[in-house]
C-alpha positions in Angstrom: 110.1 204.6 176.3 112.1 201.9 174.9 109.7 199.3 177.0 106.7 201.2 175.5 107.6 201.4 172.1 108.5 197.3 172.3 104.6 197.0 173.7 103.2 199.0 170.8 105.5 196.6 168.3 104.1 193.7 169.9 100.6 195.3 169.5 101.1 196.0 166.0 101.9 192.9 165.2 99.2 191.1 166.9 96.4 191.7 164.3 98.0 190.9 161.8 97.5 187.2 162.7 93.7 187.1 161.2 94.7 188.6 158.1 96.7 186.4 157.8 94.5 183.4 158.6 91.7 184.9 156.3 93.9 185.1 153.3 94.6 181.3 154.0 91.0 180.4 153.7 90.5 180.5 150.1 93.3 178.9 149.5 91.9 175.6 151.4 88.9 176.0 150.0 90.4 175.8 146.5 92.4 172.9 147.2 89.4 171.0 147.9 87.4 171.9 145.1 90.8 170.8 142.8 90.5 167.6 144.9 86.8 167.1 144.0 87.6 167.4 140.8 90.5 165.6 140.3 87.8 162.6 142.2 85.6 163.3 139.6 87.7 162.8 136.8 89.5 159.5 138.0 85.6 158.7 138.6 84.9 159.1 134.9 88.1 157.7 133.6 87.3 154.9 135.6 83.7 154.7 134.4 84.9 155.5 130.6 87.8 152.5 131.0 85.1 150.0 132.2 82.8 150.7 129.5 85.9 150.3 127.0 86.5 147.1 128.6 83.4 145.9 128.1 83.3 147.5 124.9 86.4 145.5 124.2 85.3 141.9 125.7 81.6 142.2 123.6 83.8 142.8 120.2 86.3 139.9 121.4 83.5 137.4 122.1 81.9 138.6 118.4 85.1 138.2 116.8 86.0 134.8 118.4 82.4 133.4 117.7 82.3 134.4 114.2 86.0 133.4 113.6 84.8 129.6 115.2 81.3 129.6 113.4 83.7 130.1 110.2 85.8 127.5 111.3 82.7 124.8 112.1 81.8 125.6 108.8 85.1 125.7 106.8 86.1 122.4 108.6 82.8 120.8 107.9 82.6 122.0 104.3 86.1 120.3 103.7 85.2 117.4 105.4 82.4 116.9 103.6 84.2 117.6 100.1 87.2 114.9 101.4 84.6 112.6 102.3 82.6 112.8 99.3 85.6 112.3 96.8 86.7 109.2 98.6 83.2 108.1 98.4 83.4 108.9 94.4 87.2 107.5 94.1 85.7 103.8 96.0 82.8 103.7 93.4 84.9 104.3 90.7 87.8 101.1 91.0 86.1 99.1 93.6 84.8 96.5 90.9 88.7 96.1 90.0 89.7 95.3 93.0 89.9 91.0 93.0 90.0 88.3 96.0 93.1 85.9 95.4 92.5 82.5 96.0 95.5 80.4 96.2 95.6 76.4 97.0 99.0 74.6 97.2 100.4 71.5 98.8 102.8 71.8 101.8 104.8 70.1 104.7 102.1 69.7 107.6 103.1 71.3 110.8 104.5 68.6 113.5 104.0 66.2 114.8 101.2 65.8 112.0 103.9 65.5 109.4 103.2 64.6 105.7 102.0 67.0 103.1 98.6 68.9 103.1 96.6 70.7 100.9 96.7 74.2 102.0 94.7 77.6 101.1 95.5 81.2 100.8 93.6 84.4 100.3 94.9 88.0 99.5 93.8 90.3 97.2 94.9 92.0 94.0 93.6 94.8 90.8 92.7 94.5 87.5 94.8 96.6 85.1 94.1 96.2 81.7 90.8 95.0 80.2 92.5 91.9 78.9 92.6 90.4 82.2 96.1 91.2 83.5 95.8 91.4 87.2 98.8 92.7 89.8 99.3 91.0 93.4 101.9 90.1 95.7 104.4 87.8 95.1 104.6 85.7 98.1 101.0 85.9 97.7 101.3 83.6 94.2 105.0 82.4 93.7 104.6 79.1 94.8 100.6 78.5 94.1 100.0 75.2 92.2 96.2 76.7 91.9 95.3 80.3 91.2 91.5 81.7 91.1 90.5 85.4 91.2 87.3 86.4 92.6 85.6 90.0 91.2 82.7 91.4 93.3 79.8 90.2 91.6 80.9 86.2 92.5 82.3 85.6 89.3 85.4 83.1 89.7 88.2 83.2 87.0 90.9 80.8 87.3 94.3 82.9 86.4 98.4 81.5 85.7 100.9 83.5 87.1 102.8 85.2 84.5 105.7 86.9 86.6 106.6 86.8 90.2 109.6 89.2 91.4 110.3 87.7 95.5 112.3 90.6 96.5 110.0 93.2 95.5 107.1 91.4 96.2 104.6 92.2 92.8 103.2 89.3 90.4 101.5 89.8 87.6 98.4 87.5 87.0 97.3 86.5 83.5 93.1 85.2 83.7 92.1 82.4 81.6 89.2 84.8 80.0 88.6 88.5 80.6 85.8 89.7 83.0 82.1 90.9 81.8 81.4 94.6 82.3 84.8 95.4 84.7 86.0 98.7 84.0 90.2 98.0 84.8 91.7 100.5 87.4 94.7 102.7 85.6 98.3 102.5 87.1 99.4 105.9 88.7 102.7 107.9 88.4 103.6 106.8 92.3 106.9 109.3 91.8 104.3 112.0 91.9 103.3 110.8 95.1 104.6 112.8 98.2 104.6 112.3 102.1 101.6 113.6 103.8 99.3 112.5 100.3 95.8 110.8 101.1 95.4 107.0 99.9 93.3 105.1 100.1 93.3 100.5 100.1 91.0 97.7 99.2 91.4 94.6 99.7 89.9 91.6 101.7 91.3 91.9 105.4 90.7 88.5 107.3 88.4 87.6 104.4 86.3 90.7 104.7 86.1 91.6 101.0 86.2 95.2 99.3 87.1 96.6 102.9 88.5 100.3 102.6 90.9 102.1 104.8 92.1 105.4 104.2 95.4 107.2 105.6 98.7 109.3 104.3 101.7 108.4 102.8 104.1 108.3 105.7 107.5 107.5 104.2 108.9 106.3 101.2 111.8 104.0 100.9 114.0 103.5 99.1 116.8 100.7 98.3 119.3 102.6 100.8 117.5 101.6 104.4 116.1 98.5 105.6 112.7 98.6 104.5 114.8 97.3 100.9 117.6 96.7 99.6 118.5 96.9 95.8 118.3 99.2 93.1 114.5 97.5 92.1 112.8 97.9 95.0 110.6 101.0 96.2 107.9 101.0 98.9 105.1 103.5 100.3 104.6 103.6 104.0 101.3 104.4 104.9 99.0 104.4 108.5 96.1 103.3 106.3 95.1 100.0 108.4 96.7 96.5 106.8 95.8 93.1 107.9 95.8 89.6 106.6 94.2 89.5 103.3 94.9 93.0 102.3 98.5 91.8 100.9 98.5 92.4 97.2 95.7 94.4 97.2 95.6 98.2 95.6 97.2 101.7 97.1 94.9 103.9 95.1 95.6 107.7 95.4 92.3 110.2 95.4 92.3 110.7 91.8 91.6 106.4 92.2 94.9 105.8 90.5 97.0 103.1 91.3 100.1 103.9 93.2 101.2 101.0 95.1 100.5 97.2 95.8 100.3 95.9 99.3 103.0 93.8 100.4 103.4 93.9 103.7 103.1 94.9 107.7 105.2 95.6 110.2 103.6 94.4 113.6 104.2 93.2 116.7 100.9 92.0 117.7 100.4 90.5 114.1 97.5 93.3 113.1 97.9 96.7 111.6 99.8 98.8 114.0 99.9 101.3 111.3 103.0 100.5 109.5 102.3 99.2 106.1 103.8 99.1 103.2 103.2 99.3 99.3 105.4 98.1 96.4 105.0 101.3 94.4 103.5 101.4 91.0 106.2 102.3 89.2 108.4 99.7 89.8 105.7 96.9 89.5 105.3 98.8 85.4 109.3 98.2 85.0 109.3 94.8 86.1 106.2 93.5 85.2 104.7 95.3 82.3 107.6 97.4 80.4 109.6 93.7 79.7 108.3 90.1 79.5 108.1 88.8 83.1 109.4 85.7 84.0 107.5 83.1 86.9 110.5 80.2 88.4 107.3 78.8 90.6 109.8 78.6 93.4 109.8 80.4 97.5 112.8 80.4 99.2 115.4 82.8 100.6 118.9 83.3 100.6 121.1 81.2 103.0 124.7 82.1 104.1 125.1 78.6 106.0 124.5 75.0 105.6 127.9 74.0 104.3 127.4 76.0 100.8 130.2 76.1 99.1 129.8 79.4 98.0 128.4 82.6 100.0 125.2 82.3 100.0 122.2 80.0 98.0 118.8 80.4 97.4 117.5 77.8 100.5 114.1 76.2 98.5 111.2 75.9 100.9 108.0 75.6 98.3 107.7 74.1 94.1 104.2 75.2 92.4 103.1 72.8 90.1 104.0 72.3 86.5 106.0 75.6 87.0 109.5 76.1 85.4 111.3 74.9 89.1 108.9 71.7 89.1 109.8 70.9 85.4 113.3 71.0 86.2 113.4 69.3 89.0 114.0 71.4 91.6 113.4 69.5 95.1 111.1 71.6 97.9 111.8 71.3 101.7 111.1 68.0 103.3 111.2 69.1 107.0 110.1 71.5 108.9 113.2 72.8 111.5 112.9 76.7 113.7 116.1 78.2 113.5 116.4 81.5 115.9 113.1 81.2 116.0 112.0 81.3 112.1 109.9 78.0 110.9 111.9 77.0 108.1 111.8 73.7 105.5 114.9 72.0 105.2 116.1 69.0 103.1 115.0 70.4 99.9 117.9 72.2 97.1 119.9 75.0 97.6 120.0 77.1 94.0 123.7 77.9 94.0 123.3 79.4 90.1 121.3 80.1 87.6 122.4 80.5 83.7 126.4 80.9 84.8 124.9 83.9 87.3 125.4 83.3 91.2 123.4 84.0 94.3 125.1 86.0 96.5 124.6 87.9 99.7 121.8 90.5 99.5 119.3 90.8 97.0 121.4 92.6 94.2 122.3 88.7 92.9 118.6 87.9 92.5 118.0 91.6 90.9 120.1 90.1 88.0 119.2 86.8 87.6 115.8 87.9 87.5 116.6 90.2 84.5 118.5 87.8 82.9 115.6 85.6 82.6 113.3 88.0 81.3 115.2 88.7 78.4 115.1 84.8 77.3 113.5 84.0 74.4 110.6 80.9 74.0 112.9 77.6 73.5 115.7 79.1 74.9 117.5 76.8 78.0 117.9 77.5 81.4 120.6 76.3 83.5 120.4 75.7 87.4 123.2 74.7 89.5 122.0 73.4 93.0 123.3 72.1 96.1 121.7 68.7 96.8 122.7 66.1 99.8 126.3 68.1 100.1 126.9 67.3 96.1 126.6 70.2 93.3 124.1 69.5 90.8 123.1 70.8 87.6 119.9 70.5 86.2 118.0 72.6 83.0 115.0 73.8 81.6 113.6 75.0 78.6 112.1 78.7 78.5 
């Protein structure tokens, strides 16, 4: 029995297998369906995330061409409001702005020796519409013949009224003011910042009423080596400078003058865009706000040479019937290169002037220079030189 009743447990047992494979069907089934699904949903997220995509790429490319097209046309409309200023700025000073024609008589280069008659061109403004006219002074100081050239041809012979070497500005006086030549009006150039827009005319290589346009890249002042005393102020600027342009006008975009050209530096001897301005301000205060003063003499200081002092104002150039020529001053009789600068020797070396000494830097010639201006017509001027290793003194009369 206990055999049977084992078979009839085993028996028992055995359809219960089926049931229990049937009651597993639906549950596959349902998995599947969950599975389809779940396909189906990834399918349309899929789809859904593609058309957001797109969605997203169309409103970029919208967005990115309407954000250029506003660009093209900001950038254009500026461009053509800058340009179009300029344009009116040029019209309005360009018959100011002079040609400086400058003859003088000078040591011949060697062997050819002997003294020649040699020219020089620049450029300059008119300030005031009784013919005063602002240049450079190495342009002028030593000139024994000045002319000034407007646009329309018209040749006016000028005298130099005031020449300050180390900041490099003259002042021009014309024999008769010019017909129908609106002046250009001197600018506030300590309202002028780095990264301003400027504009120059001049006459580069000859080329007259040539503008170039730029920014104020720097501005220097008497601490760093651009100068060197309490006088002297200069503009940097990347507008282009060449030969001819030195004297000529910095004009800001109101077509104010802010600066006279004085100088380059180069390495190739053509604008490398490093030029530099004597700013307007400082040509007013030395030129305009007290009476200038014109010696007629070029030169430089000299720390050797047996002077018997520190340093003396080497002579290289006299203009003609100029204060220096009148009292005898002696120019450079020939030519020598010292580490490698052409210099004139032979002629004086100013030790002095009115009890006041040259001395090293340019501070000395700051006060001599303001000394003279304050001299009255008739008064005398006394100048110590050094002449053939002997001190001489020699005088003028203001």
């Amino acid at each position: 029995m206990n055999q049977n009743v084992r078979i009839v447990k085993h028996k028992a047992q055995t359809p219960k297998e089926p049931e229990l494979d049937q009651l597993e069907l639906p549950s596959h089934q349902s998995t599947r369906e969950i599975a389809t699904t779940i396909k189906l949903w990834v399918s349309e997220f899929k789809g859904r995330r593609r058309a957001d995509e797109q969605h997203y790429r169309n409103a970029s490319k919208l967005i990115l061409t309407a954000l250029s097209l506003w660009f093209v046309l900001f950038l254009g409309g500026w461009t053509e409001s800058n340009g179009q200023q300029l344009r009116d700025a040029f019209r309005k000073v360009e018959q100011a702005v002079v040609i400086i024609r400058t003859q003088e008589r000078e040591l011949a280069p060697l062997p050819q020796g002997g003294m020649v008659s040699a020219n020089g061109l620049g450029s300059g403004v008119l300030i005031s519409n009784d013919g005063k006219i602002l240049t450079a002074a190495h342009l002028v100081e030593a000139a024994d013949s000045t002319l000034v050239e407007f646009s329309d041809g018209e040749l006016i012979p000028a005298r130099v009224s005031g020449a300050v070497r180390n900041a490099d500005v003259a002042l021009l006086q014309l024999e008769h003011a010019p017909a129908r030549i609106v002046a250009a009006s001197l600018g506030d150039s300590d309202k002028v910042e780095v990264g301003d827009e400027v504009f120059v005319i001049g006459a580069p290589y000859g080329l007259s009423h040539t503008l170039t346009a730029g920014h104020i890249s720097a501005r220097h002042s008497p601490d760093n080596r651009i100068s060197d005393t309490a006088l002297t102020e200069f503009l940097q600027t990347d507008a282009a400078i060449n030969q001819g342009n030195s004297g000529g006008p910095m004009f800001n975009m109101n077509g104010e003058v802010i600066g006279i050209v004085t100088n380059i530096l180069s390495k190739s001897g053509g604008s490398e865009g490093l030029g530099f301005a004597a700013t307007s301000k400082m040509a007013r205060q030395l030129l305009l706000d007290q009476k200038p003063f014109w010696s007629g003499v070029e030169g430089f200081l000299a720390k050797a040479l047996n002077v018997p002092q520190p340093a003396g104002l080497l002579v290289q150039r006299v203009a003609d019937g100029s204060p220096a020529s009148r009292a005898g001053i002696l120019a450079g009789s020939m030519r020598a290169n010292i580490a490698g600068e052409d210099l004139l020797l032979g002629g004086d070396i100013v030790l002095e002037v009115n009890g006041l000494p040259y001395q090293e830097g340019n501070e000395s010639y700051s006060k001599i220079y303001a000394s003279l201006t304050k001299l009255r017509v008739g008064d005398c001027i006394v100048i110590k030189v050094f002449r053939q290793g002997q001190v001489v003194k020699l005088s003028v009369i203001r």
